[in-house]
C-alpha positions in Angstrom: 0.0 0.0 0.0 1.7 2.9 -1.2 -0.9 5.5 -2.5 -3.0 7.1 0.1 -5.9 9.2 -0.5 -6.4 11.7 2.9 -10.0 13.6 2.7 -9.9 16.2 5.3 -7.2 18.2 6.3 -8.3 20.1 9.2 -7.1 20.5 12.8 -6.4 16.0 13.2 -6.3 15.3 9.3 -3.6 17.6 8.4 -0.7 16.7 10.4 -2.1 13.0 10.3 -1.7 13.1 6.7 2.1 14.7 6.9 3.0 11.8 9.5 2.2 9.5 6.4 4.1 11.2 4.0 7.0 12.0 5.8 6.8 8.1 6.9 7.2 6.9 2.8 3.6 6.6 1.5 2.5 8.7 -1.6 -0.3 10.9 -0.2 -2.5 13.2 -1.8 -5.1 15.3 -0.3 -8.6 16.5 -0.6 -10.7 19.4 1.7 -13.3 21.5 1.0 -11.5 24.3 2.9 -9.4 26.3 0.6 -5.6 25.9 1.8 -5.9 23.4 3.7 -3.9 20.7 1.8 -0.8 23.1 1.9 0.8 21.5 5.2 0.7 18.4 3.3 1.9 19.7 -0.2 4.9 21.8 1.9 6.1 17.9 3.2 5.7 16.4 -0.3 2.3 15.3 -0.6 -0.4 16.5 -3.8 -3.6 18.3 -3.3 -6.2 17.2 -4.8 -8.7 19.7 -6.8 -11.8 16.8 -6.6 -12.6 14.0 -4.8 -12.8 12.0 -8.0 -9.1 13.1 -8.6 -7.6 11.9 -4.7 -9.4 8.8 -5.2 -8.8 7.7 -8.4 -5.9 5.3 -7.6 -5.4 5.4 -4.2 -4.8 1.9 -2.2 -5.7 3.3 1.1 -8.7 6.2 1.6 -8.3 7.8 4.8 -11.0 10.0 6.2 -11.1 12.9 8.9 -14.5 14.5 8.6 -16.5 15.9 11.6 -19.7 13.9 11.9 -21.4 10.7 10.1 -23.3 12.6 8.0 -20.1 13.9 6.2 -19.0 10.0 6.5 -21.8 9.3 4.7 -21.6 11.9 2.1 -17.5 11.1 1.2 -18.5 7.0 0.9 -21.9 6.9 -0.9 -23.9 8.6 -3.9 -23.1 8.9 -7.2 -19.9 11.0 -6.4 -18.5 9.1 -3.6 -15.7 6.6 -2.6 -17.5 4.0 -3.7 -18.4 4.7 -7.1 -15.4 6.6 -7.8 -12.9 4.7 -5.8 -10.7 1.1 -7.0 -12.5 -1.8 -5.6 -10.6 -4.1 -3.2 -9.2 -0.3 -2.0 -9.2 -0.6 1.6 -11.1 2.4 3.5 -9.6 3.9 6.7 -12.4 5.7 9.2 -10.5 8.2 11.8 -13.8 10.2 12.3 -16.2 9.8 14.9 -19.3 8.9 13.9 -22.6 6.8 15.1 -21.6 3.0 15.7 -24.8 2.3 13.8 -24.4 3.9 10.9 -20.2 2.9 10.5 -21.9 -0.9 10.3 -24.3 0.2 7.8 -21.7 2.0 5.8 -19.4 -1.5 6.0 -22.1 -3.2 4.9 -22.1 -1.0 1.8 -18.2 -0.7 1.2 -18.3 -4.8 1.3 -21.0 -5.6 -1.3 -19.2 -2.6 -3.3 -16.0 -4.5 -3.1 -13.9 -2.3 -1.0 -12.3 -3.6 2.6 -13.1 -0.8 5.7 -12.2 0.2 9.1 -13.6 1.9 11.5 -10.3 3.3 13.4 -11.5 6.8 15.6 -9.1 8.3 17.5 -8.4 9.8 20.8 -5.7 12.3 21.9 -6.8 16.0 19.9 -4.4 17.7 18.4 -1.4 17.4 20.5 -1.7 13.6 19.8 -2.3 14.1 16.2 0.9 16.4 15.6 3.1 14.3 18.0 1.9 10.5 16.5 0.8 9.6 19.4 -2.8 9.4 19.1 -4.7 6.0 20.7 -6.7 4.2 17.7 -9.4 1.9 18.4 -10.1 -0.5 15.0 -13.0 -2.0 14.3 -12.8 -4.6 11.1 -11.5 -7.8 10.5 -7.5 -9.2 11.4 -6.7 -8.9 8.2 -7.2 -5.6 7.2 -6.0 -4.4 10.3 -2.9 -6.0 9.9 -2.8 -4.7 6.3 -3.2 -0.8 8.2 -0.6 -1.4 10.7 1.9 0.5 9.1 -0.2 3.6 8.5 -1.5 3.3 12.4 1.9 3.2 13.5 2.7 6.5 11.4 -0.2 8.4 13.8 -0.6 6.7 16.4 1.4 4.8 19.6 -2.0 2.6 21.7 -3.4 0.9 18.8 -5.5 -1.7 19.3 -8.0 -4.1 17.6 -11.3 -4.1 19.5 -13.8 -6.2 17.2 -15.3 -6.2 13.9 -16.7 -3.1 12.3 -18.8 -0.6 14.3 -17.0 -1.5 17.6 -14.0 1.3 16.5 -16.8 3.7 17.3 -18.4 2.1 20.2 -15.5 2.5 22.1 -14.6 5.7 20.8 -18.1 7.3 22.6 -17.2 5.1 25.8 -14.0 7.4 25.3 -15.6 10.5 25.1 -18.0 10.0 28.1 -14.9 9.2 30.1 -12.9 12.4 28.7 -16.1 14.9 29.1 -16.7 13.7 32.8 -13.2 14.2 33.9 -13.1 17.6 31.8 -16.0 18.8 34.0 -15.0 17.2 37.4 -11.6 18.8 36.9 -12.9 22.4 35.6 -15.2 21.7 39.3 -12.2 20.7 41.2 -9.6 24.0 40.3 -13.0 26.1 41.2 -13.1 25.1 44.2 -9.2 25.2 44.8 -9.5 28.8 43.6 -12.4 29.6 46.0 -10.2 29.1 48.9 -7.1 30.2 48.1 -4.9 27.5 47.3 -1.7 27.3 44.9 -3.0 25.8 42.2 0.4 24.6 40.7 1.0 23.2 43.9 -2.3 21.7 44.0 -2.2 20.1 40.5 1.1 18.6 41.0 0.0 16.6 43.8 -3.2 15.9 42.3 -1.8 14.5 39.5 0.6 12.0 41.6 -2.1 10.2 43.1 -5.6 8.2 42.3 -6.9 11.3 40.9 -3.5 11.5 38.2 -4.9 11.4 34.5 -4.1 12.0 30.7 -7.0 15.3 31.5 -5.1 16.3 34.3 -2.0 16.9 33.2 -3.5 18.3 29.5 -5.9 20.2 30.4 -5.6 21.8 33.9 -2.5 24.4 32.5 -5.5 25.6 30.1 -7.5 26.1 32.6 -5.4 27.9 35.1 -4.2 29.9 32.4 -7.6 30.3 30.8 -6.4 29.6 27.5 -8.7 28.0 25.5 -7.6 27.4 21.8 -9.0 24.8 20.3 -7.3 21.9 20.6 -10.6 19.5 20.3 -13.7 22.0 20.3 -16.9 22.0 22.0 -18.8 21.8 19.0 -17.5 18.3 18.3 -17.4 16.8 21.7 -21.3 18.2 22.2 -21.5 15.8 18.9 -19.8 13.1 20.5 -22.3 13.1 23.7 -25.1 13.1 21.6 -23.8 9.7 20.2 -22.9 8.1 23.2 -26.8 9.3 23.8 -27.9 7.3 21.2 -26.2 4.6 20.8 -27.3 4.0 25.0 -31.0 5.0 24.1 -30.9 2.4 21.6 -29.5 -0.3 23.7 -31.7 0.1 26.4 -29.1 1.6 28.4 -29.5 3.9 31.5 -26.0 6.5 32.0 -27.1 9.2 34.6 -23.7 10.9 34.9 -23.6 10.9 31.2 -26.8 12.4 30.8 -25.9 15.2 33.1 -22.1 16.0 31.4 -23.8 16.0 27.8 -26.9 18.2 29.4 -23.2 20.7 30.1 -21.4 20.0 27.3 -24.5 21.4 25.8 -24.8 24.1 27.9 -21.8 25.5 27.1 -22.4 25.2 23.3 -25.5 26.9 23.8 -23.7 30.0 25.3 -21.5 30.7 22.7 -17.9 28.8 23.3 -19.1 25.4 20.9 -15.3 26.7 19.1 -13.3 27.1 22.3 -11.6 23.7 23.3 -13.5 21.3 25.8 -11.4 22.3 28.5 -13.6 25.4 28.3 -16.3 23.3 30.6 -14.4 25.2 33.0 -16.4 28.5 31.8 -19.4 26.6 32.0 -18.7 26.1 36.4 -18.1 29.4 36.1 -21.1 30.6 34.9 -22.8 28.1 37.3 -21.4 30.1 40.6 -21.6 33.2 39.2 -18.5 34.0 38.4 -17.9 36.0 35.2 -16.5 33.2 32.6 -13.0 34.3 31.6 -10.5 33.8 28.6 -6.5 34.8 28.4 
């Protein structure tokens, strides 16, 4: 597999798609946003003026879109992946989308001869630019074993985790953990600041005992410093809840806490920061106590 196709180039996709060409694959990129192949021409890689044209004889088609109806619209229809793509192409998935309709969209890419996996990621964009994302694959052995070398490019924890659809099934168990500890954190340093306490201090300790995490130690500086570039925004991780919502709905499935963090997630969308990063739950607690929410 030498010829990748890359279609979206935006905060994850771009430096995703320069990991793979600076790692030996032939990449050429497509987006709808104007520029935003040039990272990826600047390392070596083509842009793409049409779908039709990134496609046309790529062995692997990577996608990085925002939600499954964009999934949906790259794969199917007269002007999609699947008619315009090689058969027996193999389809790589990094979005996050519905588990639900990733299996229906298998189901699709399999009777239209093409292999697909379902690989979303976790880690924003400090993981993408550094490689180190975490990948959870759904598909068969094969055609993860056949991606290996382009998930090793991006990412460090990669793991198999069942056939197609389950990618994205852990993906929202992911993002239920990740919002919850985002708002329990943003509740924590509010508290800390309410009485005083060095929060360096405090977050240094915190983070060398049980309550230690991968949000901790990302997302507390941002916090503290009230810095709130996007690094994975609002807008997407609102998405995100209303998935795991779904999918839970749908199996009969009762998640009180993760009710209540989507009911803030949405909150805070609905007051104007859906494009500041998720850490920006913290503004959120603030509005809750009163406080005045505050930026850098």
């Amino acid at each position: 597999m030498t010829n990748v196709a890359f279609i979206g180039l935006g905060i994850m996709g771009a430096p995703m798609s320069v990991h793979l060409q600076r790692g030996g694959f032939a990449v050429t990129g497509y987006d709808l946003v104007p520029g935003a192949t040039d990272r990826l021409v600047a390392a070596g890689g083509r842009a793409a003026g049409s779908l039709a044209e990134a496609v046309a004889e790529a062995d692997v088609i990577a996608l990085m879109v925002p939600d499954s109806p964009d999934v949906e619209a790259v794969l199917t229809g007269p002007a999609g992946v699947l008619a315009l793509g090689r058969p027996g192409a193999l389809i790589i998935d990094f979005s996050t989308i519905r588990p639900d309709v990733t299996m229906a969209l298998a189901a699709q890419a399999h009777q239209a001869g093409f292999r697909i996996l379902d690989a979303p990621v976790s880690g924003g964009q400090p993981g993408a630019e550094q490689a180190t994302l975490s990948i959870m694959v759904g598909g068969t052995a094969d055609d993860f074993e056949a991606a290996r070398a382009i998930f090793e490019l991006v990412g460090r924890t990669i793991v198999l985790v069942g056939p197609n659809g389950a990618g994205q099934t852990v993906k929202a168990a992911n993002q239920l953990i990740v919002a919850a500890n985002i708002e329990a954190l943003a509740e924590a340093l509010i508290f800390l600041e309410a009485y005083g306490v060095d929060l360096t201090a405090a977050v240094e300790v915190l983070g060398g005992g049980l309550a230690g995490s991968a949000v901790l130690n990302q997302k507390a500086a941002k916090m503290t410093a009230r810095d709130f570039q996007p690094g994975f925004r609002i807008d997407l991780h609102h998405k995100d809840m209303g998935i795991v919502q779904a999918a839970a709905r749908q199996a009969g499935l009762a998640l009180p806490l993760g009710a209540l963090v989507a009911q803030l997630v949405a909150a805070v969308k609905a007051q104007g920061d859906g494009q500041l990063d998720h850490s920006a739950l913290f503004r959120g607690v603030q509005r809750l106590c009163g406080l005045a929410p505050t930026t850098d």
